[in-house]
BASELO-403113 format. One record per residue: x, y, z of N, C-alpha, C in turn. Coordinates in steps of 0.001 Angstrom, whole numbers, plus 500000, padded with zeros to 6 digits. Layout:
BASELO-403113
{{X; Y; Z}; {X; Y; Z}; {X; Y; Z}}
...
This chain:
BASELO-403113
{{117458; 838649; 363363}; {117977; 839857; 363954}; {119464; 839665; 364192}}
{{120257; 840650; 364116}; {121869; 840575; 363582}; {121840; 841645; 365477}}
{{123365; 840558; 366446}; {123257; 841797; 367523}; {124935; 842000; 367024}}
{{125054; 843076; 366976}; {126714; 843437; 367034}; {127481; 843586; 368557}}
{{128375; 842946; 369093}; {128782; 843354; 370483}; {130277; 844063; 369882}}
{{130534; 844266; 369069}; {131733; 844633; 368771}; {132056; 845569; 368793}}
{{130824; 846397; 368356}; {130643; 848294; 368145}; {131024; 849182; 369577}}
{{132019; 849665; 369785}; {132079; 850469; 371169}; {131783; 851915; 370509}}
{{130607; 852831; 371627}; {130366; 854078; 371258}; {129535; 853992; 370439}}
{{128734; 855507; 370509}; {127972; 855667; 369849}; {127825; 855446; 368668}}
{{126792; 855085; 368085}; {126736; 855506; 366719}; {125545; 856425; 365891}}
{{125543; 857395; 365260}; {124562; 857873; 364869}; {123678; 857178; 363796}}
{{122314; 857454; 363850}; {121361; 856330; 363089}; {121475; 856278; 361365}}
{{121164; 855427; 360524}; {121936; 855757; 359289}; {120633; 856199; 358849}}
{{120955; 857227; 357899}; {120554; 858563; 357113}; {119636; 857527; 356138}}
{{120050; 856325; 355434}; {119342; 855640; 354046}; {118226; 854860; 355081}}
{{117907; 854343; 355995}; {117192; 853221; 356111}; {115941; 854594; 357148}}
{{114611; 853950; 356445}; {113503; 854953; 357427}; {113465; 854108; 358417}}
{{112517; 854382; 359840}; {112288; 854003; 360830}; {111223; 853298; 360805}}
{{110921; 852547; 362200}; {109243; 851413; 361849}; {108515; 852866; 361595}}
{{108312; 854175; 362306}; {107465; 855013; 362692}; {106472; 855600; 361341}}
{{108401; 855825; 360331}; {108103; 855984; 359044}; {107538; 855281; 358444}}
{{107666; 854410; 358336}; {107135; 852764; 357214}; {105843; 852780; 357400}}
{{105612; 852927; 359364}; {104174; 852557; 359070}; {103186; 853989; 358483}}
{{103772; 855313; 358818}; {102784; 856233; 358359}; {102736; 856414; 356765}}
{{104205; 855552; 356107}; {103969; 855819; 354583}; {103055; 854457; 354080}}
{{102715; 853299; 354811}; {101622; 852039; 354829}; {100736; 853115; 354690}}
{{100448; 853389; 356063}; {098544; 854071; 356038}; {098492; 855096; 355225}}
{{099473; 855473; 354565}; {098770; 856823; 353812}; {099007; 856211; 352318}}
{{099351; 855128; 352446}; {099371; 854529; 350926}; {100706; 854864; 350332}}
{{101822; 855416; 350594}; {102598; 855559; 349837}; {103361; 855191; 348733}}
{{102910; 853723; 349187}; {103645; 852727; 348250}; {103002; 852515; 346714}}
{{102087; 853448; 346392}; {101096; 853344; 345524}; {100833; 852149; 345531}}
{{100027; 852195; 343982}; {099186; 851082; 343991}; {099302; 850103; 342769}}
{{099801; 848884; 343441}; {100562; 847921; 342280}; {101982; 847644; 342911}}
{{102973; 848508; 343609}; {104046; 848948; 343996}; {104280; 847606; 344805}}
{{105387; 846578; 344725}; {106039; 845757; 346094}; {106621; 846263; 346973}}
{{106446; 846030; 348066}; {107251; 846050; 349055}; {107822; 845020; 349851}}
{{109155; 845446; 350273}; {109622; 844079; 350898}; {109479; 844379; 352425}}
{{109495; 843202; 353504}; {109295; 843416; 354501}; {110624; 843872; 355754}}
{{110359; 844914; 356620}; {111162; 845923; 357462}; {112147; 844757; 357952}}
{{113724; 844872; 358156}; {114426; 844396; 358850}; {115045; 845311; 360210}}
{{114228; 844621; 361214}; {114636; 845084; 362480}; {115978; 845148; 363043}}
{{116833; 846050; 363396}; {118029; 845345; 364117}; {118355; 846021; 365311}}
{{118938; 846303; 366169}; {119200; 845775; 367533}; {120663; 846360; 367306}}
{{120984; 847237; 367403}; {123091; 848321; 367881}; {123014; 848562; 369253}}
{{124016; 847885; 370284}; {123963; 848208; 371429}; {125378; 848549; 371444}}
{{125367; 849651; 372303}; {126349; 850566; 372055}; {127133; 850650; 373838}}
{{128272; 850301; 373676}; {129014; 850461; 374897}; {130469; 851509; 375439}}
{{130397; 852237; 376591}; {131406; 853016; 377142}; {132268; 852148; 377325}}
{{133460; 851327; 376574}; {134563; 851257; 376764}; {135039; 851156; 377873}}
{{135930; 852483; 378839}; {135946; 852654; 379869}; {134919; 852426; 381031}}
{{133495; 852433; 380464}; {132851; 851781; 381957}; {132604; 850208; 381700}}
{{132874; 849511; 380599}; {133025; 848395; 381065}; {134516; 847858; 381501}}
{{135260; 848288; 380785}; {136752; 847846; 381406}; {136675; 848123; 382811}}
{{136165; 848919; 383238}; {135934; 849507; 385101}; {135294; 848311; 385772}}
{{134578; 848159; 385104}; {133560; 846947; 385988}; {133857; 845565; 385518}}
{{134989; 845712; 384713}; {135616; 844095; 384313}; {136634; 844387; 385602}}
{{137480; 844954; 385640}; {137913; 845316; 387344}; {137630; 844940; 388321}}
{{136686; 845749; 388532}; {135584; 845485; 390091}; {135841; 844168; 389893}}
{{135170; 843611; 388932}; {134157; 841687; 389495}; {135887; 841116; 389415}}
{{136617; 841432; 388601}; {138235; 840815; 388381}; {138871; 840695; 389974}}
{{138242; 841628; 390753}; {139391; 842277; 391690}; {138875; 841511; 393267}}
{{137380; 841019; 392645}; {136722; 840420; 393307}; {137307; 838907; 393801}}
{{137310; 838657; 395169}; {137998; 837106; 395487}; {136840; 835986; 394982}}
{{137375; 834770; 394681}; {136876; 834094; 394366}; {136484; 833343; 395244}}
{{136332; 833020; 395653}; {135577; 832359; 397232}; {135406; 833469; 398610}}
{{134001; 833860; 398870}; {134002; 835027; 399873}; {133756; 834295; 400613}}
{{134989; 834236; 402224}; {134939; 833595; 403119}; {134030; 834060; 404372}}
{{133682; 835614; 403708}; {133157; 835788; 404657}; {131191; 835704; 404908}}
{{130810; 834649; 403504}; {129556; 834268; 403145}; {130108; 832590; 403911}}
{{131084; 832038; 403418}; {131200; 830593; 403405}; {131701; 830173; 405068}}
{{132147; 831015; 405897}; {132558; 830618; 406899}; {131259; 830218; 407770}}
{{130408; 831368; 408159}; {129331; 831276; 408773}; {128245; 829938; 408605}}
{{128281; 829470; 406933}; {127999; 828542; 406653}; {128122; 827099; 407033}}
{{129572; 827215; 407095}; {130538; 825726; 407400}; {130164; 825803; 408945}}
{{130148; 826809; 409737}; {129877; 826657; 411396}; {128829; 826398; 411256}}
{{127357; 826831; 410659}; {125958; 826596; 410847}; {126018; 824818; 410470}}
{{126822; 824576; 409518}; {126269; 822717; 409133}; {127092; 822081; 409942}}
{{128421; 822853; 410548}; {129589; 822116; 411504}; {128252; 821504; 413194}}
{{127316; 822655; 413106}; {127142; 822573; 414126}; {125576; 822006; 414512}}
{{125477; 821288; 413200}; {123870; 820822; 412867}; {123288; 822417; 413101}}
{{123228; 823368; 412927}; {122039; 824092; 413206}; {121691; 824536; 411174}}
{{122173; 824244; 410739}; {121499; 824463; 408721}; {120733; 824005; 408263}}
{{119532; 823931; 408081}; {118650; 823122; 407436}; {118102; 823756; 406126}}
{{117969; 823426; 404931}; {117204; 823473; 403905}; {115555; 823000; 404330}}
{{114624; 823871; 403467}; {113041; 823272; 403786}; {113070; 822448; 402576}}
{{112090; 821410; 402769}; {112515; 820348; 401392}; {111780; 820995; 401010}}
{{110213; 822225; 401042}; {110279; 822646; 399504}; {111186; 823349; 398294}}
{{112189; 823407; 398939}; {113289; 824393; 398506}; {113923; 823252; 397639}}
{{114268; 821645; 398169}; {115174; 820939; 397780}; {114070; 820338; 396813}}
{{112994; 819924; 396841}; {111921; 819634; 395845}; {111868; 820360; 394543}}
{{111586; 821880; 394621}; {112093; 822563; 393597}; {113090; 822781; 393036}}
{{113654; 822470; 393546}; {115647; 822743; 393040}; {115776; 821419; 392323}}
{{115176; 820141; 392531}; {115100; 818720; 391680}; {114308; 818817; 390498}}
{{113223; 819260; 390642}; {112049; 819610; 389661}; {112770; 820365; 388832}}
{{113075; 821528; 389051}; {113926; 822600; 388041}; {114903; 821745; 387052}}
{{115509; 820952; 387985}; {116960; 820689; 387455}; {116467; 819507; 386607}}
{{115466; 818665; 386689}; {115398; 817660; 385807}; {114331; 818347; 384504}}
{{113827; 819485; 384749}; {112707; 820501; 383812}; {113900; 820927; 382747}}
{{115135; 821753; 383208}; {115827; 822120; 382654}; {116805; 820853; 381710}}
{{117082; 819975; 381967}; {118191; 818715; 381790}; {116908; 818160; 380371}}
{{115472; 818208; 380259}; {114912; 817416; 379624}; {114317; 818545; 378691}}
{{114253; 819982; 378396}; {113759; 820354; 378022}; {114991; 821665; 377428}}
């Protein structure tokens, strides 16, 4: 399967290639006569993007600070002040994952 990210905007569907919908009702009704090859359907995948709404939302996250102090402060006081604890099933899984992922 071929993905294009390059294509901005629509595109209308091309006129030469039929659809699965087609293929399969000209299968069951035999179309292909009899003796006839056929080669098998190539699927593909056009995702089509607004330009302007992604440049917008390359913005937003752009415009976004890179360290939110106001997630990380509260943090640093909760472990400043012993009150933070992780449950070790949390830190158990987070090891498991990470050596699942690293070996596989």
């Amino acid at each position: 399967m071929r993905v294009d990210l390059t294509t901005f905007g629509l595109e209308p569907p091309e006129k030469s290639k039929t659809g699965r919908a087609q293929q399969t009702e000209a299968a069951a009704t035999g179309a292909a006569g009899i003796g006839a090859t056929t080669t098998p359907a190539l699927d593909q995948a056009n995702f089509s993007f607004d330009r302007t709404r992604v440049q917008s939302l390359a913005a937003q996250v752009l415009a976004q600070p890179e360290i939110r102090l106001a997630k990380v402060q509260p943090l640093q006081q909760a472990i400043g002040n012993g009150e933070y604890s992780v449950p070790p099933s949390l830190v158990a899984n987070a090891i498991v994952g990470a050596l699942a992922g690293a070996q596989g």
